[in-house]
PyMOL commands that place a pseudoatom at each C-alpha (Angstrom):
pseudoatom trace, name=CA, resn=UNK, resi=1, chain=A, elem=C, hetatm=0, pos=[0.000, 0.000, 0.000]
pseudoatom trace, name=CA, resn=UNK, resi=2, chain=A, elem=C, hetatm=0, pos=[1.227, 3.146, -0.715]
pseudoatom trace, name=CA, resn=UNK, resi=3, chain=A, elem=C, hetatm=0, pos=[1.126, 6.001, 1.607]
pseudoatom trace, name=CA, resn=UNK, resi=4, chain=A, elem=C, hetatm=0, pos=[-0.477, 8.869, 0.497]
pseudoatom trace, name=CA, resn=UNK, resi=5, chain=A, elem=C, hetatm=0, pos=[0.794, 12.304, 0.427]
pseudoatom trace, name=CA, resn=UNK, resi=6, chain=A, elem=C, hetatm=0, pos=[-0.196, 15.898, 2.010]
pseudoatom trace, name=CA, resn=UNK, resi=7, chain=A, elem=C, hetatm=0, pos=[-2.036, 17.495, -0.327]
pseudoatom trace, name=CA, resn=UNK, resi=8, chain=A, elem=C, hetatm=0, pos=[-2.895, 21.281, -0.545]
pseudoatom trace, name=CA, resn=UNK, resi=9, chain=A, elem=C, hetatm=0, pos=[-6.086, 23.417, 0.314]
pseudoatom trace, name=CA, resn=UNK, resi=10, chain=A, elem=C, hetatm=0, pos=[-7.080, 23.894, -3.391]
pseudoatom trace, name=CA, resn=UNK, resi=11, chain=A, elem=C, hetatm=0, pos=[-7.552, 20.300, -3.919]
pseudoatom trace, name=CA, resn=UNK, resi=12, chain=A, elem=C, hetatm=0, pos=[-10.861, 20.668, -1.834]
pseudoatom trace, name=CA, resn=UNK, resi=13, chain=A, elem=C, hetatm=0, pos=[-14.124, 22.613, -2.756]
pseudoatom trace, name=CA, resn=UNK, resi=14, chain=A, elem=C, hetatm=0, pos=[-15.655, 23.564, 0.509]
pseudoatom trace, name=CA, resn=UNK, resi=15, chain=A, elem=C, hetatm=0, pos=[-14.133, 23.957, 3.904]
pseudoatom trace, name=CA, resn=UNK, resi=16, chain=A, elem=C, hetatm=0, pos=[-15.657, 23.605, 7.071]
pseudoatom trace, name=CA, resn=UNK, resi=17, chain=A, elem=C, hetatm=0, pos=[-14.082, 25.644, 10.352]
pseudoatom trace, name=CA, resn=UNK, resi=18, chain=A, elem=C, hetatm=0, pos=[-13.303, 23.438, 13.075]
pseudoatom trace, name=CA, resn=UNK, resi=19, chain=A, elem=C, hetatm=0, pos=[-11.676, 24.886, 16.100]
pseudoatom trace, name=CA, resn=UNK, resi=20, chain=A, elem=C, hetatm=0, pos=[-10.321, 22.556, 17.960]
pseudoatom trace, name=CA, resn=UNK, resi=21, chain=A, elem=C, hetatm=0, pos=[-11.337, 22.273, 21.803]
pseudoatom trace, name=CA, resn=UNK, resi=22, chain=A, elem=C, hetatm=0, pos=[-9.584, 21.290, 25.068]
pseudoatom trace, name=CA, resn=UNK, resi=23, chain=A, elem=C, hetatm=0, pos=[-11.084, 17.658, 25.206]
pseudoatom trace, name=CA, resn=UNK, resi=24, chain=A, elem=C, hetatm=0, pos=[-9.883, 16.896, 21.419]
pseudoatom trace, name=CA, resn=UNK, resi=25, chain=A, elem=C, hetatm=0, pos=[-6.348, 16.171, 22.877]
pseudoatom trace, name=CA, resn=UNK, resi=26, chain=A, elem=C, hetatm=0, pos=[-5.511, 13.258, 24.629]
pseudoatom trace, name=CA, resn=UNK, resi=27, chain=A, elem=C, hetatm=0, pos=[-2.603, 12.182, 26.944]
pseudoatom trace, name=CA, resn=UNK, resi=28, chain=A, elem=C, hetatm=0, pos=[0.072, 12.852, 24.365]
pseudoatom trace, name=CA, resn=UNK, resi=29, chain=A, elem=C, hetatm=0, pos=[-0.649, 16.611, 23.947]
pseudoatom trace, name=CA, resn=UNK, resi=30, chain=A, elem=C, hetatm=0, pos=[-2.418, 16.447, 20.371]
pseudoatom trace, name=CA, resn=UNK, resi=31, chain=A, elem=C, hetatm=0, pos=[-5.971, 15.743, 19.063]
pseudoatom trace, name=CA, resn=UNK, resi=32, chain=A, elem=C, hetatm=0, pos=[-6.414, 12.010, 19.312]
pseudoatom trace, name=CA, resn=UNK, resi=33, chain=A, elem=C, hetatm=0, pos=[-7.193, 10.128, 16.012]
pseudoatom trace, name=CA, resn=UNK, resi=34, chain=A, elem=C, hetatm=0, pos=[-10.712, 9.232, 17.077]
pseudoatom trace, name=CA, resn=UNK, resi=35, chain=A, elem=C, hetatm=0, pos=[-11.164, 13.048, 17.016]
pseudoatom trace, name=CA, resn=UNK, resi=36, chain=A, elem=C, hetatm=0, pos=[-10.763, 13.355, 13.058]
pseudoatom trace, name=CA, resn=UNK, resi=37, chain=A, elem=C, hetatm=0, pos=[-13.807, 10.906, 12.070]
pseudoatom trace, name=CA, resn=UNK, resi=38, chain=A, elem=C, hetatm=0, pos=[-15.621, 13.744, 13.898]
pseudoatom trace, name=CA, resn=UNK, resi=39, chain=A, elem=C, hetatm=0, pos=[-14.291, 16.678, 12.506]
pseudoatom trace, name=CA, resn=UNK, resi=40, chain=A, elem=C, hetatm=0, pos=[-15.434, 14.485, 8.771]
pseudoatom trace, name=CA, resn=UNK, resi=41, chain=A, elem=C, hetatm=0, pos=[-18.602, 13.903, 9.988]
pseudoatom trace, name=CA, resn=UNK, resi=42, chain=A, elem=C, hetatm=0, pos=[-19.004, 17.092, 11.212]
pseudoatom trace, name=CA, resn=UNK, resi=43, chain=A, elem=C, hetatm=0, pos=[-17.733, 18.810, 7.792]
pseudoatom trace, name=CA, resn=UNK, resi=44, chain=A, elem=C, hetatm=0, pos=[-19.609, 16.899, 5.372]
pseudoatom trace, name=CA, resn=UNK, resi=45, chain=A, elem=C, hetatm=0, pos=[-23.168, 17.020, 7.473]
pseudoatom trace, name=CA, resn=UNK, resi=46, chain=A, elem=C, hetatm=0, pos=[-23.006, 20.966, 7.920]
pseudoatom trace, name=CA, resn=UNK, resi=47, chain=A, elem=C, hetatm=0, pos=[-21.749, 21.087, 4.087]
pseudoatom trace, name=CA, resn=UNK, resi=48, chain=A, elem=C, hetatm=0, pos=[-24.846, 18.901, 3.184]
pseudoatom trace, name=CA, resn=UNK, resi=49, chain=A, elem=C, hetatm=0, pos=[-27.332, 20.537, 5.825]
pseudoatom trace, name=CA, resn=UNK, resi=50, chain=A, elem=C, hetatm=0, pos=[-26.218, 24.391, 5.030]
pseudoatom trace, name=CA, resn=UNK, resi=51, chain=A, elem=C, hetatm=0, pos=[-27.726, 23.968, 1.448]
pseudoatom trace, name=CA, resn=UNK, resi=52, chain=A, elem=C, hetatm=0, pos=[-30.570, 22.043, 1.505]
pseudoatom trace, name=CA, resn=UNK, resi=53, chain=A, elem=C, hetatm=0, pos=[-29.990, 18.456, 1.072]
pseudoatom trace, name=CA, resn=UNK, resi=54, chain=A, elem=C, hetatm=0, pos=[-29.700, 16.784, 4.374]
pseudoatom trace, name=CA, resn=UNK, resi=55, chain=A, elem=C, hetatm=0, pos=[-32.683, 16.762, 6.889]
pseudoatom trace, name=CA, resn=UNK, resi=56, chain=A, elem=C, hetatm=0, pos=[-31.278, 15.102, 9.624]
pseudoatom trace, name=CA, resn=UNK, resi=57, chain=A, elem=C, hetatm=0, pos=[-34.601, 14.790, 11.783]
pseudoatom trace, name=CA, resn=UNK, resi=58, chain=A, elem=C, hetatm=0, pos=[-37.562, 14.183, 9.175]
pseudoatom trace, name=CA, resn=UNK, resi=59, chain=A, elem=C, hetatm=0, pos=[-35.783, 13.647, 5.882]
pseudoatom trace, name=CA, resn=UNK, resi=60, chain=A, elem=C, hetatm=0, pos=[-36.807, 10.499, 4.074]
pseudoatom trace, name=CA, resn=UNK, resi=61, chain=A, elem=C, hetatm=0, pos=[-33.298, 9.283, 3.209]
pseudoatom trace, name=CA, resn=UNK, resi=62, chain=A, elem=C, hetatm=0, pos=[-30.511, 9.113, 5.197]
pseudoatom trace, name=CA, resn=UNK, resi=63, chain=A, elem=C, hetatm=0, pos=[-26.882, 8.269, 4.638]
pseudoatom trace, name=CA, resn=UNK, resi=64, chain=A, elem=C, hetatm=0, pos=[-25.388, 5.517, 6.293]
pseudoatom trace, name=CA, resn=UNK, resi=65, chain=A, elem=C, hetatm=0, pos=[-21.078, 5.022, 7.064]
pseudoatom trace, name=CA, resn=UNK, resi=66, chain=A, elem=C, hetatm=0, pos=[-20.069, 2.111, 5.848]
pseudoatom trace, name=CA, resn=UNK, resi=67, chain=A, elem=C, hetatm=0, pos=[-15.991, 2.373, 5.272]
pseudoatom trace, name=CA, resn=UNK, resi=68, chain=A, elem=C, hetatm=0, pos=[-13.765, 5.481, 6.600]
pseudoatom trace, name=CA, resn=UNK, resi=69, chain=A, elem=C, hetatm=0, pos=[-10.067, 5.644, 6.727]
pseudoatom trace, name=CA, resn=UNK, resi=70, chain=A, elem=C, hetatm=0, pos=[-7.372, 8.459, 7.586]
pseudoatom trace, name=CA, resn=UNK, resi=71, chain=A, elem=C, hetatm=0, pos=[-3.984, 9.280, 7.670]
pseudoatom trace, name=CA, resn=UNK, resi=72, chain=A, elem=C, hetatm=0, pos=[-1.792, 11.327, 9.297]
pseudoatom trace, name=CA, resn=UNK, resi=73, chain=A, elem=C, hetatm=0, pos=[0.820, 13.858, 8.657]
pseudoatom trace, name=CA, resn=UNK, resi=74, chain=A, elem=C, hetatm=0, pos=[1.725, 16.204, 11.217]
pseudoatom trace, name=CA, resn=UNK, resi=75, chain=A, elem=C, hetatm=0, pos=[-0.247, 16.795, 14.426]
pseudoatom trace, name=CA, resn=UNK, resi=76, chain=A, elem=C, hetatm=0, pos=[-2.847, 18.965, 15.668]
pseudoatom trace, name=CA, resn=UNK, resi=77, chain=A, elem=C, hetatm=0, pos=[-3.770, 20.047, 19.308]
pseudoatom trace, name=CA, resn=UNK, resi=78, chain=A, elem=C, hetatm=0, pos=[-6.046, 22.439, 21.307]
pseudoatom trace, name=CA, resn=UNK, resi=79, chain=A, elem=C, hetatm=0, pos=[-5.686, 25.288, 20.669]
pseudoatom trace, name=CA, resn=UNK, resi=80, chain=A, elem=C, hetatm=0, pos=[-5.277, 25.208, 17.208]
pseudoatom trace, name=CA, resn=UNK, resi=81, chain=A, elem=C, hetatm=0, pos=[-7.819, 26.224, 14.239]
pseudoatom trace, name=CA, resn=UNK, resi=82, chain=A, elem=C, hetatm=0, pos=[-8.427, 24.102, 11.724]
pseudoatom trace, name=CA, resn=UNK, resi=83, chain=A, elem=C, hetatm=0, pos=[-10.643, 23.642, 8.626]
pseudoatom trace, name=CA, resn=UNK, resi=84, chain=A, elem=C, hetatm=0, pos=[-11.716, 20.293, 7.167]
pseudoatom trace, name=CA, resn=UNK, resi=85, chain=A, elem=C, hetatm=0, pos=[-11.759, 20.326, 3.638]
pseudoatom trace, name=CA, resn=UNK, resi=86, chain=A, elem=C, hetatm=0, pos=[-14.528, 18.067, 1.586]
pseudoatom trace, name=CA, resn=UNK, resi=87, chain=A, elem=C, hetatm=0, pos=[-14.722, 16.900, -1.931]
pseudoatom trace, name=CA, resn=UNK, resi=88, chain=A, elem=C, hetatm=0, pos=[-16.604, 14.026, -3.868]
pseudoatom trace, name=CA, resn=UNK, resi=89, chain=A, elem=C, hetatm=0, pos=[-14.379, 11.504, -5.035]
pseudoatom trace, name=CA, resn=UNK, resi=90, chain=A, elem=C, hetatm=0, pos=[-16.789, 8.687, -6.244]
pseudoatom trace, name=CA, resn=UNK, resi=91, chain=A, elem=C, hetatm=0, pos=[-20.896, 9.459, -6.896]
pseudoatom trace, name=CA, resn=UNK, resi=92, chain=A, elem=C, hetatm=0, pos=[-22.656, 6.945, -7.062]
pseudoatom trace, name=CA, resn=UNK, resi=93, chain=A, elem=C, hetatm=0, pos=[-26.219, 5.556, -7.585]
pseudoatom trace, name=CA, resn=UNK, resi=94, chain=A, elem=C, hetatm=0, pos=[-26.997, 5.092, -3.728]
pseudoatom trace, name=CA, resn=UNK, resi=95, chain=A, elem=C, hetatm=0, pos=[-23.700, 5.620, -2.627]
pseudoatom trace, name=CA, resn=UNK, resi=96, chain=A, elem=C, hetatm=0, pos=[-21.262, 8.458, -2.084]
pseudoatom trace, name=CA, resn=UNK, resi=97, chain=A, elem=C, hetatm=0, pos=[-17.372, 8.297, -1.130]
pseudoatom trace, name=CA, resn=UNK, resi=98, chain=A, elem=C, hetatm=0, pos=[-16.064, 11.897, 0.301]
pseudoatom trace, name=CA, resn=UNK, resi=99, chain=A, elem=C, hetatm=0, pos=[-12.111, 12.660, 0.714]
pseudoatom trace, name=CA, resn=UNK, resi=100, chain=A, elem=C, hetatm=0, pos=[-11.551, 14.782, 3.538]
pseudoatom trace, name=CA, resn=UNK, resi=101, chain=A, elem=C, hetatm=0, pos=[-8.604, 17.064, 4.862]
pseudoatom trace, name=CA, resn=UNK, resi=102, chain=A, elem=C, hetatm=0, pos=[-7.373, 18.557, 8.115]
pseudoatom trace, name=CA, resn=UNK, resi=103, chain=A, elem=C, hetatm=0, pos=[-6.038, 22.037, 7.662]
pseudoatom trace, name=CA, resn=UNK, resi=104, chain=A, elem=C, hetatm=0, pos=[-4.269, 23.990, 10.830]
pseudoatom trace, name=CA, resn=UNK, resi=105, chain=A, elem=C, hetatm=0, pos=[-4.910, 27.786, 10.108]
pseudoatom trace, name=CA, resn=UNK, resi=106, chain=A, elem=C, hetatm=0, pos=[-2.328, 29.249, 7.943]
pseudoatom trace, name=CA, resn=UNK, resi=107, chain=A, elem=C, hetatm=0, pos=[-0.903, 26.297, 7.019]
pseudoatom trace, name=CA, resn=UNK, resi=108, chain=A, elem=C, hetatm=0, pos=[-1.574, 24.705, 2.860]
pseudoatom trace, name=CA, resn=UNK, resi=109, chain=A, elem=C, hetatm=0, pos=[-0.492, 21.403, 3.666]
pseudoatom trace, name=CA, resn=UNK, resi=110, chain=A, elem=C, hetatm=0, pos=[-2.665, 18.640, 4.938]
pseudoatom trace, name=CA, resn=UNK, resi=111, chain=A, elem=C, hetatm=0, pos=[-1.598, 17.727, 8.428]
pseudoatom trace, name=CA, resn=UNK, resi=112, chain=A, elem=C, hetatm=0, pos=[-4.475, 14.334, 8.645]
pseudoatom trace, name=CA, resn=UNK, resi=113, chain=A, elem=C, hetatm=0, pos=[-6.346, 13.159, 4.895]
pseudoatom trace, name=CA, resn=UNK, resi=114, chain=A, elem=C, hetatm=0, pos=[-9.254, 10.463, 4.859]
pseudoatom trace, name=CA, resn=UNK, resi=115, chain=A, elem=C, hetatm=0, pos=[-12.258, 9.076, 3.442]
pseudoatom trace, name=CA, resn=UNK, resi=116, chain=A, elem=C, hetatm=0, pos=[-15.704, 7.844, 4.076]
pseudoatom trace, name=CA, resn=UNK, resi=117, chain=A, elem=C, hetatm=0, pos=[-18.230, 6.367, 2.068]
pseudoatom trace, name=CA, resn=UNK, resi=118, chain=A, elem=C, hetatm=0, pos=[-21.881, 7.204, 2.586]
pseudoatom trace, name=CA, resn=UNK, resi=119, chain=A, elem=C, hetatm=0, pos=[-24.931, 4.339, 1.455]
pseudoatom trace, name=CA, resn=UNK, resi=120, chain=A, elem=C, hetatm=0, pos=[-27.956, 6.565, 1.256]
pseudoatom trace, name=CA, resn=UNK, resi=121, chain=A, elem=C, hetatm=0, pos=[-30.834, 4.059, 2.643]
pseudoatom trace, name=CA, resn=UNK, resi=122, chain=A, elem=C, hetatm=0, pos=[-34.543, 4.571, 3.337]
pseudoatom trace, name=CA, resn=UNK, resi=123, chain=A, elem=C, hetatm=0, pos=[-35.024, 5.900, 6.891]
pseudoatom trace, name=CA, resn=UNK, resi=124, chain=A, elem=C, hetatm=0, pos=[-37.213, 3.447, 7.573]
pseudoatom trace, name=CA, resn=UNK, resi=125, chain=A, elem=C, hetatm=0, pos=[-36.389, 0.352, 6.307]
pseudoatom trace, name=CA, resn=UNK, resi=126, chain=A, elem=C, hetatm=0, pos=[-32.876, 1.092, 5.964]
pseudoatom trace, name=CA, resn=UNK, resi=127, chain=A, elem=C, hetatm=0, pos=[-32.701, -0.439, 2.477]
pseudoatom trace, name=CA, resn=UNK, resi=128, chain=A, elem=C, hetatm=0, pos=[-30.038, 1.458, -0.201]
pseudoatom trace, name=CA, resn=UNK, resi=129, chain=A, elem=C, hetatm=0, pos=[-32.366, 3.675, -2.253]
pseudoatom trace, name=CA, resn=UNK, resi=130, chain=A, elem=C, hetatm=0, pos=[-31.150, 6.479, -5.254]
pseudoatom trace, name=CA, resn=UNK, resi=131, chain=A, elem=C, hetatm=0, pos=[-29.603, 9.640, -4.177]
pseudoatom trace, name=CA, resn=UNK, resi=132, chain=A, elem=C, hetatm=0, pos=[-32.372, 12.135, -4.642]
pseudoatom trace, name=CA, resn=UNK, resi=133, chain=A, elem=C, hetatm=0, pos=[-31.900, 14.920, -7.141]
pseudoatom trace, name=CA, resn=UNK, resi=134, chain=A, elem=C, hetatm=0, pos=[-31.365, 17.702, -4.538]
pseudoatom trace, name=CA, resn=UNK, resi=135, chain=A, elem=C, hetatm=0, pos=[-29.117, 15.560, -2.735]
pseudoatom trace, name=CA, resn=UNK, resi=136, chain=A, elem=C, hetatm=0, pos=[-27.065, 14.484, -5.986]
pseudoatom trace, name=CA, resn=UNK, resi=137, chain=A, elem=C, hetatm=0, pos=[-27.114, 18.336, -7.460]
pseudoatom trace, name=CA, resn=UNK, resi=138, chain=A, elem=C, hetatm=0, pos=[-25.377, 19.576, -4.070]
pseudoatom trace, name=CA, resn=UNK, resi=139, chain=A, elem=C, hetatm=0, pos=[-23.022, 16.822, -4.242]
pseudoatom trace, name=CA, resn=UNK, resi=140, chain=A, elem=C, hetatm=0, pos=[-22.060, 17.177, -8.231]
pseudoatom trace, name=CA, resn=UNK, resi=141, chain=A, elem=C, hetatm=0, pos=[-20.310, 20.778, -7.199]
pseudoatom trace, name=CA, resn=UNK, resi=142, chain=A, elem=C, hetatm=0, pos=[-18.141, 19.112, -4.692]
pseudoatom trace, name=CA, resn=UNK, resi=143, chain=A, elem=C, hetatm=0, pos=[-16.499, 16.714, -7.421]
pseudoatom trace, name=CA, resn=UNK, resi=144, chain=A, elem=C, hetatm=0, pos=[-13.779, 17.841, -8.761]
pseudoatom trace, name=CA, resn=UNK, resi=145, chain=A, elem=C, hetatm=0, pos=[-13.551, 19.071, -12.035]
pseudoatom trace, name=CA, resn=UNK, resi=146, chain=A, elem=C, hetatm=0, pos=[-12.171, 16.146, -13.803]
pseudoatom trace, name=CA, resn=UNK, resi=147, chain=A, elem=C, hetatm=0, pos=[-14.464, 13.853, -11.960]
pseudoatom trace, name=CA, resn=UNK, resi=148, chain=A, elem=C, hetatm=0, pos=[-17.726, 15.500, -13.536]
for i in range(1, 148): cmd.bond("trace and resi %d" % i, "trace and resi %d" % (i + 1))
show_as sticks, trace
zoom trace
């Protein structure tokens, strides 16, 4: 496996501030790894929620984790500010997987990068269903450009 590489700020489309806060660190002074599924979460819900196309208490379909990974460069700790960068690496008919980044203020490089892939399901019967077209339309402007 290779091991993947900072990359910069520009690779991402939206950015999500994320100060960091006192209980992020752990014993060894910096945000523990844990921390960072959070911050993703975090980032792609508000990006999702902010325009229309995530109703997290009464909307119909839902999106479900179902694989996440992340690695990490250089550490962050309390009380640093950081933004999480999203984009939309792979769209597909129920399923979504976002690339995320960990930015310290000031800084262009990556310090953590990771991934998580989304299975939008019925709410009720949890059952993979199509990404509705709000849903989808939101998503399409945080591909890249190549990937449209």
């Amino acid at each position: 496996m290779t091991r993947p590489t900072p990359e910069p700020r520009a690779a991402y489309p939206y950015h999500h501030p994320m100060p960091t806060r006192w209980a992020d660190n752990d014993v060894y002074g910096h945000v523990n790894n844990v921390t960072y599924y959070a911050y993703f979460d975090t980032a792609v819900n508000a990006s999702l929620a902010s325009q229309g196309a995530l109703d997290v208490q009464a909307g119909a379909v839902i999106g479900l984790v179902v694989e996440t990974g992340c690695a990490f460069f250089a550490p962050a700790a309390f009380p640093d500010l950081l933004s999480v960068g999203v984009r939309v690496a792979h769209l597909g008919r129920s399923s979504v997987r976002y690339e995320l980044a960990v930015f310290r203020e000031g800084e262009e490089r990556a310090c953590a990068q990771g991934h998580f892939v989304h299975v939008y399901v019925d709410r009720g019967t949890r059952r993979p269903v199509p990404l509705p077209d709000a849903l989808r339309t939101v998503l399409e402007v945080l591909r890249p450009a190549a990937g449209r």
